[in-house]
Backbone bond lengths (Angstrom), bond angles and torsions (degrees), N, CA, C in turn:
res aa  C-N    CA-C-N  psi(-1)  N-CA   C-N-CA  omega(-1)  CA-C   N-CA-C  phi
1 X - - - 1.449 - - 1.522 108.90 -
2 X 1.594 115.62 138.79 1.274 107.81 171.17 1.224 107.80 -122.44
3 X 1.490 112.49 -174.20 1.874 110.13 -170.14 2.126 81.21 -162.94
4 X 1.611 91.60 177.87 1.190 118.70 176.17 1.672 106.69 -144.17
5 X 1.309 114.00 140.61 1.089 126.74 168.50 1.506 124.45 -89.00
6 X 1.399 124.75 109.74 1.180 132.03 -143.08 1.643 106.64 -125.90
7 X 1.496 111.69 119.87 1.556 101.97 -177.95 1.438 121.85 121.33
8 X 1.351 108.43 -34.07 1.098 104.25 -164.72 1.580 126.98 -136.20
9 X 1.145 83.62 57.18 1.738 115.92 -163.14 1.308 117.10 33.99
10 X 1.205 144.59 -166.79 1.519 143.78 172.24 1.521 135.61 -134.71
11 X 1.885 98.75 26.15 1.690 90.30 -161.90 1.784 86.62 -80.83
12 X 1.409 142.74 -19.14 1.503 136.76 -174.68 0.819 100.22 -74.69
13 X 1.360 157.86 10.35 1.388 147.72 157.41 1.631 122.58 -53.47
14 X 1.293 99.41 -48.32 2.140 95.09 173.24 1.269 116.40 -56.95
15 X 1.553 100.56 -39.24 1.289 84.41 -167.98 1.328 125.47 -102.78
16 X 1.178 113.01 16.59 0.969 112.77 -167.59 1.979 106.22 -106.45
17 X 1.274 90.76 -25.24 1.350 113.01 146.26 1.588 126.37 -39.29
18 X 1.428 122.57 -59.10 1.456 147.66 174.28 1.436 96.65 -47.15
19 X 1.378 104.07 -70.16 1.706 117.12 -177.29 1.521 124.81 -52.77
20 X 1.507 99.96 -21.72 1.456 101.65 -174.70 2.056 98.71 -68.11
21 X 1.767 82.23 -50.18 1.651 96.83 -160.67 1.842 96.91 -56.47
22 X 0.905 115.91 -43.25 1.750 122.63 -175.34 1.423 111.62 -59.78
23 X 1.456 110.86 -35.62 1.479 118.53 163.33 1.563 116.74 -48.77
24 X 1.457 105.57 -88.42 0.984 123.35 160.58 1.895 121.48 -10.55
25 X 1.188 111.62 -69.44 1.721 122.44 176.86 1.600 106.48 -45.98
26 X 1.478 108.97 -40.12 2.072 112.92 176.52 1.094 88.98 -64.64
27 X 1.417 118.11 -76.46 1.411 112.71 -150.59 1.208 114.08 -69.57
28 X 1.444 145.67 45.06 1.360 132.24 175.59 0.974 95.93 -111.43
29 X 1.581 125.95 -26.18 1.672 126.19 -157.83 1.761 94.48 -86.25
30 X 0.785 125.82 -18.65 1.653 127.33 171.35 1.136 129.79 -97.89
31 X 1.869 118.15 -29.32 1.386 115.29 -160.90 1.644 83.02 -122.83
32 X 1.175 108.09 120.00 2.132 102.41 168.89 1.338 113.10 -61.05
33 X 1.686 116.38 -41.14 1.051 99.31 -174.08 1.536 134.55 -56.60
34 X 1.609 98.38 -30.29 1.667 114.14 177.19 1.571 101.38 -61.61
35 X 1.268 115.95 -29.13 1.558 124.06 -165.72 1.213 98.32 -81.17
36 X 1.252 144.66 -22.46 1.325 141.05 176.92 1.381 123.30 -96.77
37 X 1.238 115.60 9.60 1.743 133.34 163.16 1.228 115.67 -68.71
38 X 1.399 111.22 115.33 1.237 128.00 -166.34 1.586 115.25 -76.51
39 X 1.016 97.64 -13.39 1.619 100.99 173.15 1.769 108.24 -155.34
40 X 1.413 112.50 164.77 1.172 103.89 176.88 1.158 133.06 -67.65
41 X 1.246 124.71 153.99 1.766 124.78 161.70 1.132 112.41 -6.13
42 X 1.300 108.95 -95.54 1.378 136.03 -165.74 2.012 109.97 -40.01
43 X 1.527 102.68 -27.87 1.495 104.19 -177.16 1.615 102.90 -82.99
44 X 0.975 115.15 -35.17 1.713 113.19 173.79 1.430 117.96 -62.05
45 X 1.516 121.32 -10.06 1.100 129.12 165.81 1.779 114.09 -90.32
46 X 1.147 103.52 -68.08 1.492 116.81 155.05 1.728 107.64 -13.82
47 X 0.841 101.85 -78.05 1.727 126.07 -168.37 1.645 98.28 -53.53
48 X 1.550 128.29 -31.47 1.381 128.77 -144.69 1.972 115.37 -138.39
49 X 1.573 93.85 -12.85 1.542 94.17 176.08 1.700 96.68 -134.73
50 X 1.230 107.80 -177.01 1.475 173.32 165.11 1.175 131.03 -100.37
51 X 1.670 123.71 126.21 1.547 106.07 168.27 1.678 92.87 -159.92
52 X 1.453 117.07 140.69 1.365 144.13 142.94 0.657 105.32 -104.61
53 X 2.171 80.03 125.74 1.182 115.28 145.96 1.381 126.32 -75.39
54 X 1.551 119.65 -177.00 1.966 129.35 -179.78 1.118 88.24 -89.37
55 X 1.533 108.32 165.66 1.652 117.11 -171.22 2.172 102.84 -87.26
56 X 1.604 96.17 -3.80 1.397 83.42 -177.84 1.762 104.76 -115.82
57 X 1.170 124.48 29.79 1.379 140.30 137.86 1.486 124.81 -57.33
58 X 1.216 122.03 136.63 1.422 142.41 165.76 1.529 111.61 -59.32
59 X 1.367 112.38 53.44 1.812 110.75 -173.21 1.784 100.54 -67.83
60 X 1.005 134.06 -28.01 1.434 130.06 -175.44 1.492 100.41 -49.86
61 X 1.480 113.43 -61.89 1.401 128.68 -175.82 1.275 115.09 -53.41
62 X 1.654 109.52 -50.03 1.494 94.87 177.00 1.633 124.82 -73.68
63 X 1.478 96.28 -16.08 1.667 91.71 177.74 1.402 120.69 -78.28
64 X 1.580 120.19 -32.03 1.641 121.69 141.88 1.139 129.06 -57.65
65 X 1.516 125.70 -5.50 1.524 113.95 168.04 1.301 102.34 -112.15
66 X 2.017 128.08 -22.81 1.463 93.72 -171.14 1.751 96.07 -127.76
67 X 1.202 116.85 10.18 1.799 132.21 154.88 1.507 96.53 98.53
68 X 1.508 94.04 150.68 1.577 112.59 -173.39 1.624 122.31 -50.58
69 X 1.028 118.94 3.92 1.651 138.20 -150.25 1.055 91.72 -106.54
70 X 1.202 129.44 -19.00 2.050 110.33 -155.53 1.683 94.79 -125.05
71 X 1.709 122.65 -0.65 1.325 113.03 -166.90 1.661 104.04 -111.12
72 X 1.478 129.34 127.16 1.551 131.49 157.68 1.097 99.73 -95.90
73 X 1.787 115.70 157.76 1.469 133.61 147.77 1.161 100.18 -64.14
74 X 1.336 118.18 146.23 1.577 145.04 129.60 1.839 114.75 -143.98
75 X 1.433 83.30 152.98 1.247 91.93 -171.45 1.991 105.46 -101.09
76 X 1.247 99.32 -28.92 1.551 101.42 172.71 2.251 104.85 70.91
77 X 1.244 109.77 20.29 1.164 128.54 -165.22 1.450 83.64 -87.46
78 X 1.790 118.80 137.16 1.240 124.20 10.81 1.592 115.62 -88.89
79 X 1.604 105.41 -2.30 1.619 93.83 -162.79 1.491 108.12 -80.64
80 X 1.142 111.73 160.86 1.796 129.02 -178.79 1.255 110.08 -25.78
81 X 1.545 121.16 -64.28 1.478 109.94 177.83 1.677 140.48 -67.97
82 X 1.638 84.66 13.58 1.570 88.82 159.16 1.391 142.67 -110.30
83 X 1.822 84.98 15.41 1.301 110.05 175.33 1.756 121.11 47.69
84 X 1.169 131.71 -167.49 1.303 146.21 -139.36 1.577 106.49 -121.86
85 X 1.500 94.25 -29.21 1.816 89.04 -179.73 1.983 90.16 -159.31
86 X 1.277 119.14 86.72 1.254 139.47 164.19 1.620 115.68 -44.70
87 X 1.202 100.59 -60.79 1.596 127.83 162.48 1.630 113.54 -33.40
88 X 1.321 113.16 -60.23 1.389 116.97 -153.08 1.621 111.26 -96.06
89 X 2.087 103.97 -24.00 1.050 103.54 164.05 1.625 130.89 -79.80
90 X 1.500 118.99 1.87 1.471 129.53 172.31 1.224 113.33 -96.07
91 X 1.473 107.20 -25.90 1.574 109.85 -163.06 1.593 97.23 -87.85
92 X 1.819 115.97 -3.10 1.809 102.63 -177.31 1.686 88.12 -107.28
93 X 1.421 126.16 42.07 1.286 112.96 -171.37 1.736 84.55 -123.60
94 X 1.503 117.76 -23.82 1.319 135.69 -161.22 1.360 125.74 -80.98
95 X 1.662 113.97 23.12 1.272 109.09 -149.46 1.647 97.12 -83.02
96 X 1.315 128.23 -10.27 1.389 120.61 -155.64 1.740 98.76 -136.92
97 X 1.247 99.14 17.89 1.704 112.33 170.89 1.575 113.16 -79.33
98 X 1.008 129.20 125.56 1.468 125.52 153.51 1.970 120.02 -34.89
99 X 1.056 106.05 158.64 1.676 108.49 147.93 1.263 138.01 -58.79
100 X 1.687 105.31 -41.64 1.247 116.96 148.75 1.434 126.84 -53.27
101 X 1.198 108.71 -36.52 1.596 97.27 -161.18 1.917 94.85 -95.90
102 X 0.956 114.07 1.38 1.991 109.02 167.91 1.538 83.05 -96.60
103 X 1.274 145.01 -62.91 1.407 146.41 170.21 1.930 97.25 4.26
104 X 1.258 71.55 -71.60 1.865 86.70 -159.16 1.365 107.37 -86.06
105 X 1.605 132.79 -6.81 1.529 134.34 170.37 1.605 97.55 -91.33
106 X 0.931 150.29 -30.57 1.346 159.48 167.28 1.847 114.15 -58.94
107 X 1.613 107.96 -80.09 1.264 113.61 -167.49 1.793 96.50 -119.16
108 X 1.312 122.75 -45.93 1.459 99.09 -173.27 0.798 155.18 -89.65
109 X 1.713 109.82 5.31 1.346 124.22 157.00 1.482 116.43 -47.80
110 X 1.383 101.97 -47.26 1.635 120.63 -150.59 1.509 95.59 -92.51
111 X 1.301 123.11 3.48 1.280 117.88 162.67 2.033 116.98 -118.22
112 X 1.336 84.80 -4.12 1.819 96.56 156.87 1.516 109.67 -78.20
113 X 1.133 111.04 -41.52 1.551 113.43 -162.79 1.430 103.93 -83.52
114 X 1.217 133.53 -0.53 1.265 144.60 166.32 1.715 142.23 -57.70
115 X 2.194 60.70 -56.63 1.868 89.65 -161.14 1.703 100.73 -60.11
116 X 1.173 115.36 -175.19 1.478 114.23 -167.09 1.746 93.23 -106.93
């Protein structure tokens, strides 16, 4: 099952990411069960959510610090914080993004999070 996180902008996503995995690494040496996780934290999220950001967030940054996989467009239009041009304020955040990675912040996230 997948989901998206909706509302509540997305620049806490890296790190909170970091923290999961740093969590996780203590607690394995004490709890087995954490020790028996087949993959990290942070990939069970990866693997299972979604998140928009506001159009006046640093999405370039977060998609180089927490990877193209975890970011959808929304515009959050008509209310105020979706401002006037959604578009133009992500796309000046994008200077060091791939094609791929607006590819997949645009349409292919939101068609990963879909698929069945």
């Amino acid at each position: 099952m997948r989901g998206a996180v909706i509302e509540l902008g997305a620049g806490w996503v890296p790190e909170f990411l970091r923290n999961l995995d740093i969590s996780q690494k203590i607690f394995k040496r004490s709890d087995p069960q954490v020790a028996e996780l087949p993959m990290k934290a942070s990939d069970y999220i990866r693997r299972a959510l979604r998140f928009t950001p506001f159009p006046g967030e640093d999405v370039g940054r977060m998609i180089k610090d927490g990877g193209a996989e975890l970011f959808l467009f929304s515009s959050d239009y008509p209310h105020p914080e979706g401002t006037d041009d959604p578009v133009g304020r992500f796309e000046r955040t994008f200077s060091e993004l791939t094609e791929a990675d607006k590819e997949a912040f645009y349409s292919g996230n939101y068609r990963y999070m879909m698929a069945e």
